[in-house]
TIRO-2110 file (N, C-alpha, C; in Angstrom, 1 decimal):
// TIRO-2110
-28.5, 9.9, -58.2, N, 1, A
-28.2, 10.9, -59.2, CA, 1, A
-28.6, 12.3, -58.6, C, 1, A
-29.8, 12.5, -57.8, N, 2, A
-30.3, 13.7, -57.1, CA, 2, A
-28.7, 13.9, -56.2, C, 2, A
-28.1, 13.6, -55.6, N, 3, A
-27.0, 13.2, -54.9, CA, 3, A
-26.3, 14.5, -55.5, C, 3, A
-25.6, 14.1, -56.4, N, 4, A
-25.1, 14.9, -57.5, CA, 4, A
-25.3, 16.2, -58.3, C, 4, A
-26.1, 16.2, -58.5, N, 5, A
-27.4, 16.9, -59.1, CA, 5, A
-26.9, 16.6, -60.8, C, 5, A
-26.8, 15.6, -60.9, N, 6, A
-26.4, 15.0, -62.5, CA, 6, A
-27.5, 15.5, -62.9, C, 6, A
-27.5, 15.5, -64.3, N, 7, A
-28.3, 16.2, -65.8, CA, 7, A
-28.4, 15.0, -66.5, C, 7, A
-27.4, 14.4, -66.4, N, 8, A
-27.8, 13.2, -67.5, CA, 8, A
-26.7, 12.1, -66.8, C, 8, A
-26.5, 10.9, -67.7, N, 9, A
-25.4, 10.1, -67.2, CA, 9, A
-25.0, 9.2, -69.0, C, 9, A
-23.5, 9.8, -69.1, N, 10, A
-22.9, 9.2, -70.0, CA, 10, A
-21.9, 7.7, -70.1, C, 10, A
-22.6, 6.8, -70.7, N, 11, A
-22.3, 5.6, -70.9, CA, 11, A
-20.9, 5.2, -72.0, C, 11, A
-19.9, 4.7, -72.0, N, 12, A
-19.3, 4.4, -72.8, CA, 12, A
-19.6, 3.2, -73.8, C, 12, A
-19.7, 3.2, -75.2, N, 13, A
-20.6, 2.0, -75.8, CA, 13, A
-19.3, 1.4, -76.7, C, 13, A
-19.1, 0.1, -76.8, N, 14, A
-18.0, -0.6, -76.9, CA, 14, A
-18.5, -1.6, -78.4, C, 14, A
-18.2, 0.2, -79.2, N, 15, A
-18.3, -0.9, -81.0, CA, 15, A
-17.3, -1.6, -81.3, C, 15, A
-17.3, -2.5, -82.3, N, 16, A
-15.7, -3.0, -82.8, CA, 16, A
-15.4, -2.0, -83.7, C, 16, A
-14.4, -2.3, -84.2, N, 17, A
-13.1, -1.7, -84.9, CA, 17, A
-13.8, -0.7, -86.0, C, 17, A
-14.7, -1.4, -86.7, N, 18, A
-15.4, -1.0, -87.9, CA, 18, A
-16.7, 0.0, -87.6, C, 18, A
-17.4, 0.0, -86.1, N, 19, A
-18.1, 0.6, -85.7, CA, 19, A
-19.4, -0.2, -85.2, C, 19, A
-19.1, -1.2, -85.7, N, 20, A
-19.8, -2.2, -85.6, CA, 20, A
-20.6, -2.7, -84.0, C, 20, A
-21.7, -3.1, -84.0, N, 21, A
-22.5, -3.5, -82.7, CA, 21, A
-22.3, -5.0, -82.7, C, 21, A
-21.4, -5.2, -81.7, N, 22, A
-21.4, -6.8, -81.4, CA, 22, A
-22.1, -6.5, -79.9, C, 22, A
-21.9, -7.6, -79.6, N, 23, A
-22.2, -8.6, -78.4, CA, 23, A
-22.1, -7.4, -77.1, C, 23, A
-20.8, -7.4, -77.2, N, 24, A
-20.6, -6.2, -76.0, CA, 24, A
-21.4, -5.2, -75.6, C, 24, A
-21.7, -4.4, -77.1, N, 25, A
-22.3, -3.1, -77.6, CA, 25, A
-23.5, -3.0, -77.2, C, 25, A
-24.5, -4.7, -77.6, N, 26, A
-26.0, -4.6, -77.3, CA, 26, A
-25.9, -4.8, -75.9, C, 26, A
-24.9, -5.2, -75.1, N, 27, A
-25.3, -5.9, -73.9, CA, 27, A
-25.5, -4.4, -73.1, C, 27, A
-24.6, -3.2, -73.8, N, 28, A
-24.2, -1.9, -73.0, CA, 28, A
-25.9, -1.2, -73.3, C, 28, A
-26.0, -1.6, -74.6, N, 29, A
-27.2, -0.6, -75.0, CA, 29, A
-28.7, -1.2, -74.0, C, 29, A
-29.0, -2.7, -73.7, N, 30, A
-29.7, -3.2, -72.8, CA, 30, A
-29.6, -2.8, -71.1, C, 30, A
-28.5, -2.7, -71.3, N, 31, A
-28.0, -1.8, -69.8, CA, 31, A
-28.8, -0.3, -69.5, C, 31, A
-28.4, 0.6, -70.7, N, 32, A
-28.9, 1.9, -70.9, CA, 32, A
-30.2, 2.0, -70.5, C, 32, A
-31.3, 0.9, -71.4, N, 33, A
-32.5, 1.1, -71.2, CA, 33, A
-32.8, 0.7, -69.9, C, 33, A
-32.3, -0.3, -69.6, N, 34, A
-32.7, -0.3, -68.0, CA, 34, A
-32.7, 1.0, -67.0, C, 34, A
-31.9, 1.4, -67.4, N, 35, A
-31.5, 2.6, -66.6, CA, 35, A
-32.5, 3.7, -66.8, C, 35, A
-32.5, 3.9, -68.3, N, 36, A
-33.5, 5.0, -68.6, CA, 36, A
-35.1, 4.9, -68.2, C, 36, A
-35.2, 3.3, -67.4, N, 37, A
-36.6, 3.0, -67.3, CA, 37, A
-36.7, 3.9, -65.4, C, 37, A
-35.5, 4.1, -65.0, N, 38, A
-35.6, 3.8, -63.5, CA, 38, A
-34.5, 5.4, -62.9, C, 38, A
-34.1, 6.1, -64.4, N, 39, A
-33.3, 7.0, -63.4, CA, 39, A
-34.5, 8.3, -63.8, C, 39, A
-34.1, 9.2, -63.5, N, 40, A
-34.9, 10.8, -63.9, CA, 40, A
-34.3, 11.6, -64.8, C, 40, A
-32.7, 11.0, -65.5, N, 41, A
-32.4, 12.1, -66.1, CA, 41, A
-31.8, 11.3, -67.4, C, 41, A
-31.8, 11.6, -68.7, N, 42, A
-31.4, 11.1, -69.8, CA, 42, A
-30.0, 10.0, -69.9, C, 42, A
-30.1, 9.4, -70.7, N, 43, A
-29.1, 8.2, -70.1, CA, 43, A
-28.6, 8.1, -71.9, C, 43, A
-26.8, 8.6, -72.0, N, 44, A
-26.6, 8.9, -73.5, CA, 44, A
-25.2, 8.4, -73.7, C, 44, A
-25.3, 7.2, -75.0, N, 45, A
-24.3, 6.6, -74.9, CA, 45, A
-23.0, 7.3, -76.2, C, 45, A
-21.8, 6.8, -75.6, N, 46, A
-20.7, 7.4, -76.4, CA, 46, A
-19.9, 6.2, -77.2, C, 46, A
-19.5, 5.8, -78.2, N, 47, A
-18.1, 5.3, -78.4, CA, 47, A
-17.4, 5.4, -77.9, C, 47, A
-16.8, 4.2, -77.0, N, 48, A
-15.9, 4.2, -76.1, CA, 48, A
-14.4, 3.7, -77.1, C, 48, A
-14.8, 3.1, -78.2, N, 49, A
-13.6, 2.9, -79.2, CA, 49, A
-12.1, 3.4, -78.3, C, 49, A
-11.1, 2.7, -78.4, N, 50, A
-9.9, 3.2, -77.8, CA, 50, A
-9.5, 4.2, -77.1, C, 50, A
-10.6, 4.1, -76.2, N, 51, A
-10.3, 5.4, -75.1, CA, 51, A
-9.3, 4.5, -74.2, C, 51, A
-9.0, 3.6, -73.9, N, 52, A
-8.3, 3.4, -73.1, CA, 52, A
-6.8, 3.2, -73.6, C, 52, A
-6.7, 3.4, -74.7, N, 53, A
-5.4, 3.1, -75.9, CA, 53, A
-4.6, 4.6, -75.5, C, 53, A
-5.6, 5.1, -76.0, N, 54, A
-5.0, 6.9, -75.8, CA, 54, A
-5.5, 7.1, -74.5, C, 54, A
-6.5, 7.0, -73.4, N, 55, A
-5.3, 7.2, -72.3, CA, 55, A
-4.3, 6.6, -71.6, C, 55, A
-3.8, 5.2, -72.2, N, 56, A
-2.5, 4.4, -71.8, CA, 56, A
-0.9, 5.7, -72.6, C, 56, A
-1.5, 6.2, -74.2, N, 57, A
-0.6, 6.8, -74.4, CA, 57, A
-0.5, 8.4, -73.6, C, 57, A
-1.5, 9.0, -73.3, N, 58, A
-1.2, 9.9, -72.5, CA, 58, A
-0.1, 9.9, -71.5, C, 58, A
-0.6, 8.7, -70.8, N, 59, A
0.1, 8.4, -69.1, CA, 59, A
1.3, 7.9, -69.6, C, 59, A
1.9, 7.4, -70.6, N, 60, A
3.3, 6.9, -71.2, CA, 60, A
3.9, 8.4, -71.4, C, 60, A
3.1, 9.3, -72.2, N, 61, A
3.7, 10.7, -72.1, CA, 61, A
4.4, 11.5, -71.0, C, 61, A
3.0, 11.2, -70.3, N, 62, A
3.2, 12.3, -68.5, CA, 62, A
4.4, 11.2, -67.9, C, 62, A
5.1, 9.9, -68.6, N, 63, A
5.9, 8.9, -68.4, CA, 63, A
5.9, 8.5, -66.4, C, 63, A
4.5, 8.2, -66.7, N, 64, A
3.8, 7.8, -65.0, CA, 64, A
4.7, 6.4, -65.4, C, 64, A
5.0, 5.8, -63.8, N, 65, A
5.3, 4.2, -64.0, CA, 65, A
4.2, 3.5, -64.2, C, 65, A
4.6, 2.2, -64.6, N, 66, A
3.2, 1.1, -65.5, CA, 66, A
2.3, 1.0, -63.9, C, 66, A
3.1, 0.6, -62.6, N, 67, A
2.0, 0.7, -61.7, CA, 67, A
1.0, 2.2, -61.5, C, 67, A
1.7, 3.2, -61.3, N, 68, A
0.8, 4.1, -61.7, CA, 68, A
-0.3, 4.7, -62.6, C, 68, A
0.2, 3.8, -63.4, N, 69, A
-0.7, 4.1, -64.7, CA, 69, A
-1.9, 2.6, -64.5, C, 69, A
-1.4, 1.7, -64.2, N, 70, A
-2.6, 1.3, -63.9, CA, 70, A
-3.5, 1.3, -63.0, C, 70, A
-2.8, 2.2, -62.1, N, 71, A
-4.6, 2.9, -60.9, CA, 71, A
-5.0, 4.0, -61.6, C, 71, A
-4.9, 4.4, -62.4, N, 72, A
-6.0, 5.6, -63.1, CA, 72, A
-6.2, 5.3, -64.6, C, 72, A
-5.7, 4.6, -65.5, N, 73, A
-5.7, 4.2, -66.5, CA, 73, A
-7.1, 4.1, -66.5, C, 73, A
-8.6, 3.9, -66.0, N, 74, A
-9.6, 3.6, -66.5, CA, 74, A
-10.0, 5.2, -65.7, C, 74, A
-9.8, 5.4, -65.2, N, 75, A
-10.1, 6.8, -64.8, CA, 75, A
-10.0, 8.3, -65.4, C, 75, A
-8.7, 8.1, -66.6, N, 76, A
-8.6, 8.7, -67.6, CA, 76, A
-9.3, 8.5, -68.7, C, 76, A
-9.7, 6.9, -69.1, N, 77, A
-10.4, 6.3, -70.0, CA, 77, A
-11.8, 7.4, -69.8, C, 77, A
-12.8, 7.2, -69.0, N, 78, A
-13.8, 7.8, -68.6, CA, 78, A
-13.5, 9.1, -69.1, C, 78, A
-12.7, 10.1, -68.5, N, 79, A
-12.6, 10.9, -69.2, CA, 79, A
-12.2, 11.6, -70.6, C, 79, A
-11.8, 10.6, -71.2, N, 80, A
-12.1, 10.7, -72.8, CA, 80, A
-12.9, 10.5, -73.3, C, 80, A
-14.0, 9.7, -72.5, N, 81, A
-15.0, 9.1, -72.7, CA, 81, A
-16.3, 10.6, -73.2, C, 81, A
-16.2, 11.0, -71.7, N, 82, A
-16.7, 12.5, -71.6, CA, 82, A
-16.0, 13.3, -72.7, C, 82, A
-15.1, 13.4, -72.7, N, 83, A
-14.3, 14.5, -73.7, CA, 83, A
-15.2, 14.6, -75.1, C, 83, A
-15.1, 13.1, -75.6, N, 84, A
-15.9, 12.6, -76.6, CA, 84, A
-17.5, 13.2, -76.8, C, 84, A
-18.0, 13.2, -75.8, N, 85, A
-20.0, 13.3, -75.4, CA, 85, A
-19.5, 15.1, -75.3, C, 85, A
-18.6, 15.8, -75.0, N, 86, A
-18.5, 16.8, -74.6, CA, 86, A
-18.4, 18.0, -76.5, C, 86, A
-17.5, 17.4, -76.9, N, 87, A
-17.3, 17.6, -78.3, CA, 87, A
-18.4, 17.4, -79.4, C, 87, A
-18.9, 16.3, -79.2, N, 88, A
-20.0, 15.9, -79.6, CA, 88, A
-21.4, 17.3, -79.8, C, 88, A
-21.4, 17.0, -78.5, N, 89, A
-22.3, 18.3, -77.6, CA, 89, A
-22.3, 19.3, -78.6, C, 89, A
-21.0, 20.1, -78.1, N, 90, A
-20.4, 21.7, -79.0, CA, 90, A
-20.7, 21.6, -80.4, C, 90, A
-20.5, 20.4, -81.3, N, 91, A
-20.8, 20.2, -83.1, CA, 91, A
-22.1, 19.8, -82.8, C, 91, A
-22.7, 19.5, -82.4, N, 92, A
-24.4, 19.7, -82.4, CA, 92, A
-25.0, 21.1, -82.0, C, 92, A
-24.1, 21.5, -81.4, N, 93, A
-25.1, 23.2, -81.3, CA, 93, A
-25.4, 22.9, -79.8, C, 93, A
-25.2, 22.5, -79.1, N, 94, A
-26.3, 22.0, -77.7, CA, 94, A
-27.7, 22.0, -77.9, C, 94, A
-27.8, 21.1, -79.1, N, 95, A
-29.0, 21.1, -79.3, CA, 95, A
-29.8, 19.7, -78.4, C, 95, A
-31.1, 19.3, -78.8, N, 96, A
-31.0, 17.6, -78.8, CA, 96, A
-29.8, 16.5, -78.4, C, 96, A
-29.5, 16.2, -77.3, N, 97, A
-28.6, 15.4, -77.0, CA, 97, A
-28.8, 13.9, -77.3, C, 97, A
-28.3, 12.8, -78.2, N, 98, A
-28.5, 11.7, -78.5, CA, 98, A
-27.6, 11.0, -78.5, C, 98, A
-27.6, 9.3, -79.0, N, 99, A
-26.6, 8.5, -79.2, CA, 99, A
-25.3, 8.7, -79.9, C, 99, A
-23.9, 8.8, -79.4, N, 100, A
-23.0, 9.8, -80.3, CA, 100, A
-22.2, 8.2, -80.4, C, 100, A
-22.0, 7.8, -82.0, N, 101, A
-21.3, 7.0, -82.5, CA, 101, A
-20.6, 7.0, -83.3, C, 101, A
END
């Protein structure tokens, strides 16, 4: 992370449909704390809910071919991912950064 000089590291957290914490979600949230036991900088998770839906529809827009779209398709995902934690951010005020669900 010093590498970088990251500030924090945002997680994408994988609710179901309803918002709901299955299986997936705790296994992401047990991941986080490991992390927050062992990195130096805040570890803050997002709803990852259909980020990768909307950026499959993006890349159908920018009408990339399906092979193209699937080498960045999770690379764009990530980045909504952020967009998400980024938005978040700005309607908090930059206050307190926490779990955005």
């Amino acid at each position: 992370m010093r590498d970088f000089d990251a500030e924090r590291l945002i997680l994408g957290l994988p609710l179901g449909p309803e918002g709901e914490v299955g299986r997936p979600a705790r296994s992401v949230q047990a991941f986080a704390e490991r992390l927050r036991a062992v990195l130096p900088v805040p570890v803050e998770l997002v709803d990852e809910s259909y980020s990768t839906v909307e950026a499959e529809e993006v890349l159908l827009r920018a009408d990339l071919s399906r092979a193209r779209r699937k080498q960045v398709v999770d690379r764009l995902a990530a980045a909504v991912i952020l967009r998400r934690w980024l938005d978040a951010e700005a309607v908090r005020g930059r206050g307190q950064p926490q779990d955005v669900k």
